[in-house]
C-alpha positions in Angstrom: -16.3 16.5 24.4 -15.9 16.6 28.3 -12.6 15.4 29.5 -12.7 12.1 30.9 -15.8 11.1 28.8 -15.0 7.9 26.3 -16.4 8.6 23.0 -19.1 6.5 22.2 -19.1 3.1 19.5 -21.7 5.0 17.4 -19.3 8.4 17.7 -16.6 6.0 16.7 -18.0 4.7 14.1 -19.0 7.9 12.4 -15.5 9.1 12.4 -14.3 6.0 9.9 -17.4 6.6 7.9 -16.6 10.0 7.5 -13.1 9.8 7.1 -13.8 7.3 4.5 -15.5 10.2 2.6 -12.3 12.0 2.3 -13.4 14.3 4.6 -10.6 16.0 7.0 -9.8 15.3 11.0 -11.0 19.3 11.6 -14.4 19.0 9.2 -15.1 15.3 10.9 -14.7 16.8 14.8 -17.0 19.6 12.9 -19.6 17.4 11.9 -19.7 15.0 15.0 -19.1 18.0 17.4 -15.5 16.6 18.3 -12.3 19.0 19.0 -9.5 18.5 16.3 -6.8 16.9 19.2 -9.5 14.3 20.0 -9.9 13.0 16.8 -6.4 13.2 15.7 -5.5 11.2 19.0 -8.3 8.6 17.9 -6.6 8.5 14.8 -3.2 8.2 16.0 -3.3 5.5 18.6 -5.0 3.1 15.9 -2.5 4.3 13.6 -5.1 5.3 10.9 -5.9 1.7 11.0 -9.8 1.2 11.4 -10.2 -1.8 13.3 -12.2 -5.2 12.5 -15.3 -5.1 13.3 -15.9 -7.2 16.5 -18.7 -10.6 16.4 -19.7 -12.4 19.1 -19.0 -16.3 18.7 -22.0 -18.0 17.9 -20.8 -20.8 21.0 -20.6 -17.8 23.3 -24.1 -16.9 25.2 -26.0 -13.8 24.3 -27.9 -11.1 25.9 -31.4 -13.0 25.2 -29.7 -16.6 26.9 -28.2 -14.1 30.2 -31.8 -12.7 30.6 -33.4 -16.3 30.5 -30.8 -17.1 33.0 -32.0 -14.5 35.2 -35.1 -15.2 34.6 -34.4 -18.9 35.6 -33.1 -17.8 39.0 -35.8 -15.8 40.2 -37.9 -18.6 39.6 -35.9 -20.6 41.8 -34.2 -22.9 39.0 -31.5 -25.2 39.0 -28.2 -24.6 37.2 -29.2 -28.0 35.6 -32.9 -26.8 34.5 -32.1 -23.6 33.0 -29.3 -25.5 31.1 -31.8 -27.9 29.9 -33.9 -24.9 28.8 -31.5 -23.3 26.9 -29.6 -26.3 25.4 -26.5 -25.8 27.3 -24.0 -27.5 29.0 -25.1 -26.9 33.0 -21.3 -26.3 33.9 -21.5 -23.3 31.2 -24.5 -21.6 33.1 -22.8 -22.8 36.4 -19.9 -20.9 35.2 -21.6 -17.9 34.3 -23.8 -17.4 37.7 -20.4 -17.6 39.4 -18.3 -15.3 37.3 -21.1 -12.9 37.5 -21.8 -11.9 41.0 -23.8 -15.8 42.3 -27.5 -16.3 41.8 -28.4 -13.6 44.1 -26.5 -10.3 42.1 -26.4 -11.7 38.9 -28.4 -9.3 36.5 -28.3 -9.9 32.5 -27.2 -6.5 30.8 -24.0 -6.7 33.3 -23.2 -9.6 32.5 -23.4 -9.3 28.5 -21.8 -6.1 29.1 -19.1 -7.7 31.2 -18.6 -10.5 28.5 -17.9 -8.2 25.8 -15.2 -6.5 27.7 -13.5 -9.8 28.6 -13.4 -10.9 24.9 -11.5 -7.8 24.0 -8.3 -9.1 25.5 -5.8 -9.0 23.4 -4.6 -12.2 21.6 -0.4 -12.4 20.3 -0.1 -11.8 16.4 1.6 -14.4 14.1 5.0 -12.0 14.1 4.9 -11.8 18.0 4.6 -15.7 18.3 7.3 -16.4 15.4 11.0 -14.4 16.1 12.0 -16.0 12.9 8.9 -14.2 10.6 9.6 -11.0 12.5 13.2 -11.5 12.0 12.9 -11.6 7.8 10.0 -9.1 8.1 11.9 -6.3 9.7 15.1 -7.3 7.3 12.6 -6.8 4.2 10.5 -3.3 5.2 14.6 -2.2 6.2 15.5 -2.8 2.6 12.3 -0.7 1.2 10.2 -3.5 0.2 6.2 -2.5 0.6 4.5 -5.0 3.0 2.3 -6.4 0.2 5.7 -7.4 -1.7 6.7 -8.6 1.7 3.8 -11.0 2.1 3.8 -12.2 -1.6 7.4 -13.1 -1.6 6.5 -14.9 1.5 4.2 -17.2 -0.5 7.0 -18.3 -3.2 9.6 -18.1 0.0 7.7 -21.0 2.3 5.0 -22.5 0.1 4.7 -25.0 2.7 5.6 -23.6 5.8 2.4 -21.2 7.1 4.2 -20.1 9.8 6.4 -18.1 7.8 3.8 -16.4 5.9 1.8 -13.5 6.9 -1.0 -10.7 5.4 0.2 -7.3 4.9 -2.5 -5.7 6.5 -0.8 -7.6 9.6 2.4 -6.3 9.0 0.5 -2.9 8.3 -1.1 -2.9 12.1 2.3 -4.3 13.8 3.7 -1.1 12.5 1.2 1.2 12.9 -1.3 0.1 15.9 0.6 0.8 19.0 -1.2 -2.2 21.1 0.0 -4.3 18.4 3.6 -3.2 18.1 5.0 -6.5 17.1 7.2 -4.7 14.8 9.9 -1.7 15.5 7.8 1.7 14.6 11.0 3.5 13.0 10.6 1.0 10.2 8.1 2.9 9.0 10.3 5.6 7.6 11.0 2.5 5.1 7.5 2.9 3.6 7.1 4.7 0.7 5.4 7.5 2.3 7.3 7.5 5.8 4.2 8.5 7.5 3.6 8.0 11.1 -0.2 6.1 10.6 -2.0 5.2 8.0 -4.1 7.8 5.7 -7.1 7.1 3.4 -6.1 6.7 -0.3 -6.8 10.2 -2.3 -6.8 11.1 -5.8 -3.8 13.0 -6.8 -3.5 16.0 -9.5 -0.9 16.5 -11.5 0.8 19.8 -13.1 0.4 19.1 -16.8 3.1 21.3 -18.3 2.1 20.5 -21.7 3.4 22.6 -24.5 2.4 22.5 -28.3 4.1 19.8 -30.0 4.4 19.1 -33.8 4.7 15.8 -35.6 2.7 14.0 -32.7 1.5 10.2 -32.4 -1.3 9.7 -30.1 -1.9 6.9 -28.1 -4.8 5.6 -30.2 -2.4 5.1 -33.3 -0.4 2.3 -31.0 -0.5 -0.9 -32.1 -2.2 -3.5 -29.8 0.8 -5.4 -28.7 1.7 -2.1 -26.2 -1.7 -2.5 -24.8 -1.9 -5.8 -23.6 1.8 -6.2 -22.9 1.9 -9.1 -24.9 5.1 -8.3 -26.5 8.5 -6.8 -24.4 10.0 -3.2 -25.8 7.9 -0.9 -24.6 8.5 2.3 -22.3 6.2 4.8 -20.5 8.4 7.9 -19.5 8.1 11.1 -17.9 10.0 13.6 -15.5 10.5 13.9 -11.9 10.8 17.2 -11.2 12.0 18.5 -7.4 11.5 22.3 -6.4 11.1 25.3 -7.9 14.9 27.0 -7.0 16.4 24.0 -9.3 16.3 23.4 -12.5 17.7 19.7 -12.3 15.2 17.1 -12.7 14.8 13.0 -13.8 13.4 11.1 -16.5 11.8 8.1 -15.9 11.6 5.0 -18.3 9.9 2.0 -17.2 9.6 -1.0 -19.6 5.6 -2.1 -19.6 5.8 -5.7 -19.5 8.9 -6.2 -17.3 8.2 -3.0 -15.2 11.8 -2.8 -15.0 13.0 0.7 -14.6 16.3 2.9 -16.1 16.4 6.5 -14.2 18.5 9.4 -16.4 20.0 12.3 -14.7 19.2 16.0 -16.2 21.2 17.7 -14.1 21.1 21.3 -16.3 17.1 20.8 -16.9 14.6 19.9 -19.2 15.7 22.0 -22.9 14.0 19.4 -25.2 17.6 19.0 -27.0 19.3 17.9 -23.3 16.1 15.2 -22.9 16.7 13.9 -26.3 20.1 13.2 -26.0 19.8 11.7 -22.3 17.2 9.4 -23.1 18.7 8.2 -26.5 22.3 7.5 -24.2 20.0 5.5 -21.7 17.4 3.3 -23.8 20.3 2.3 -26.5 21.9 0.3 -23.8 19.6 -2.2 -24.3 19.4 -4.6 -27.1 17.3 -3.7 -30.0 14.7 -5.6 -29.2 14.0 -4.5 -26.1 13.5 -0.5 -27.5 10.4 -1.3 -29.8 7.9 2.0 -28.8 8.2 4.8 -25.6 4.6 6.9 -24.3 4.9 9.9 -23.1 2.8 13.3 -21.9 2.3 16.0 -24.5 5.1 17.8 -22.5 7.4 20.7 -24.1 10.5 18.6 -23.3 9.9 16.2 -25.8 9.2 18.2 -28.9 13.0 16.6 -30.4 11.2 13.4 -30.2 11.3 12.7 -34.4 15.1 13.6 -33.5 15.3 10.9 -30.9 13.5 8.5 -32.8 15.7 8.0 -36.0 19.2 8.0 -33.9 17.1 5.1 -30.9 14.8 3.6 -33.9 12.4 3.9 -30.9 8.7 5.3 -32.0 7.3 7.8 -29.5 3.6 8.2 -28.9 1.7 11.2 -26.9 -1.2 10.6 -24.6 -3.9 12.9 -24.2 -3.8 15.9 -22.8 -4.3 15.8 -18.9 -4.9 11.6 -19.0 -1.9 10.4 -16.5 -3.6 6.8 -16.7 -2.7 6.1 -20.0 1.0 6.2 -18.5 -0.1 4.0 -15.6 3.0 2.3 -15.0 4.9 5.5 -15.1 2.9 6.8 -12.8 3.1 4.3 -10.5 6.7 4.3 -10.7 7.0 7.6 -10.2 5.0 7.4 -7.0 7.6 4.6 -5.8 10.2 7.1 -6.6 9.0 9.9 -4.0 10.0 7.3 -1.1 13.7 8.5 -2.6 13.0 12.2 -3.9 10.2 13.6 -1.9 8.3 16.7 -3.8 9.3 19.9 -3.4 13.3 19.0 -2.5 16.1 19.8 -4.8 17.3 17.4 -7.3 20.4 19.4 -8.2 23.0 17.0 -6.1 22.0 13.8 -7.0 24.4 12.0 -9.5 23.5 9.4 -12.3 25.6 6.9 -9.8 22.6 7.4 -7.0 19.9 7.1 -9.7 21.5 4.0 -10.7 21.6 2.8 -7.1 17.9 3.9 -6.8 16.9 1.7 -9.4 18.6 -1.2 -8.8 16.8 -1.3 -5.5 13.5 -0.3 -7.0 14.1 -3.4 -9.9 14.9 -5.7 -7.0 12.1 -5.4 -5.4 8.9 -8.0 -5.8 6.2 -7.0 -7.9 2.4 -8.2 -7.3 1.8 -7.5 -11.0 4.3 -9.7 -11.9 3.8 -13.0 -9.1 6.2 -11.5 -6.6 9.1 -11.5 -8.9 11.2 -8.7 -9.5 11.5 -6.9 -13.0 15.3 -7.5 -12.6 14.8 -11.4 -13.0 12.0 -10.5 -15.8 14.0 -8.4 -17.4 17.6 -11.0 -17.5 15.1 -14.1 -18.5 13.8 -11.4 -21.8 17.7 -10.7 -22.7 18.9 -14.7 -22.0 16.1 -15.4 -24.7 17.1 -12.8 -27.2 20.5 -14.3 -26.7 18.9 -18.4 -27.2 17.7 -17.1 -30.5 20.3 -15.2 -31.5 22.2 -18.6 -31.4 20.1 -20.9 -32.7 20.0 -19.1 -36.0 
């Protein structure tokens, strides 16, 4: 594209659609005969946001009323006679001779066109017009908390105070749209993905590692109960594995009805023997109750699982082979956890005290799934029951 030349709606327009296809910035410029810089720059300044699309108000005049207001004043009408026409107020059409160049310049397409670019003005967001919203906003995306569990906790925070509540695709384009920078951009190294605009959600493989078990449960021979989280108990797990030079790496256990999450350190790797014993230390410091069943991948680390069941009394079922979404929760969780151990970095410093400390903030925060509380308070109202009915028998 020449320098100086604005890219066009339609050209604008073909970039989202594409880009909505999963296509990349290079193969988009490709297709609509863009350079790369041009459409990252596009990209960049809206923050990977694609804008609303815009709408004329049905109060405001269109391009059909303008040209039967020009052709009003060639014939010589009054303000008051081409309002009467049109069904308009004769102070609007008044208004929009003058604004327009008077009766003798005035010309329709300039005018719509002149309209249109008057409405873009920009118009102060909720967080720019409340210091108090932006205040608790900026304290929340500082302590990790996603914008979506920002704006439900909102809801239960102020239930009757609107001021004080807010979308999080508004939150979203104060921190990412630089014309609507309501919000300090360097909080967005609080996201979970730290990135510098937003990108287009994409399918992600994962390496399946599996090895060939013995003795194995599937999925399918789970009783209902795991499956619609009706009772608590249940654990998804898996590992978190950093680079290739190290051999340290994390297990994951997150409870399916609380979410809540426990994070176990294998600092020496993943020998099946080490992952038995680590996991057995973590999940028995829970009540009994509480360790009913644990899902897992068909990976080689967890062939001492019969050994892990009889010392946690915890049955452990396999999913299929390369089926991450039977582990959904898991997997989610473990996409939370790359905010705090991003792939590819070396797990072979971090203690069981930082995992603990990772968790803690991870079980703090408010979970859509579970009405914007957090699976701490889920988890404490599950183990206060146990304890009721431990006393009343």
């Amino acid at each position: 594209m020449p320098k100086g030349h604005a890219m066009s709606e339609a050209t604008k327009e073909g970039i989202w659609e594409l880009r909505a296809q999963g296509l990349s910035e290079r193969e988009i410029g490709r297709q609509l005969g863009l350079g790369l810089n041009t459409v990252s720059l596009y990209l960049r300044t809206l923050g990977g946001i694609r804008p609303r699309p815009r709408r004329r108000s049905e109060s405001c005049l269109g391009l059909e009323e303008r040209e039967e207001i020009s052709r009003g004043i060639a014939r010589g009408h009054s303000a008051r006679a081409i309002a009467r026409e049109l069904g308009r107020s004769h102070s609007t059409i008044i208004r929009e001779i003058n604004r327009c160049g008077g009766r003798r310049r005035y010309r329709a397409h300039a005018a719509d066109r002149e309209a249109w670019r008057r409405a873009r003005r920009p118009r102060p967001t909720k967080l720019e017009l409340c210091p108090e919203l932006r205040r608790v906003v900026e304290e929340r995306l500082a302590d990790d908390h996603s914008p979506e569990q920002i704006a439900g906790w909102l809801r239960l925070a102020y239930p009757d105070n609107e001021d004080m509540q807010v979308s999080h695709e508004t939150i979203y384009r104060a921190l990412y749209v630089q014309a609507r920078g309501a919000l300090r951009r360097e909080l967005t190294r609080h996201l979970r993905r730290g990135r510098s605009r937003r990108y287009a959600r994409s399918q992600s493989s994962k390496r399946s590692g599996q090895g060939k078990l013995t003795g194995m449960v599937m999925i399918s021979e789970r009783p209902p109960e795991v499956e619609d989280r009706a009772v608590p108990g249940h654990w998804e797990g898996d590992l978190l594995i950093g680079s290739r030079q190290s051999a340290a790496a994390i297990a994951t256990l997150v409870e399916r009805q609380t979410r809540y999450l426990q994070l176990v350190s294998l600092p020496e790797g993943t020998e099946a023997e080490r992952v038995a014993e680590a996991l057995a230390r973590s999940i028995t410091t829970l009540p009994a109750k509480l360790r009913r069943s644990l899902t897992w991948d068909q990976g080689s680390e967890m062939s001492e699982h019969r050994r892990f069941s009889v010392e946690t009394g915890v049955e452990v079922y396999f999913c299929d082979p390369r089926s991450p979404w039977q582990r959904g929760t898991n997997e989610n969780t473990n996409g939370l956890l790359r905010q705090y151990f991003p792939r590819r970095t070396s797990l072979a410093g971090v203690t069981q005290d930082q995992l603990d400390e990772v968790a803690e903030k991870l079980n703090r925060r408010p979970r859509k799934t579970l009405g914007f509380r957090t699976p701490a308070e889920m988890l404490a109202e599950l183990i206060d029951g146990l304890g009721e009915a431990a006393g009343e028998r």
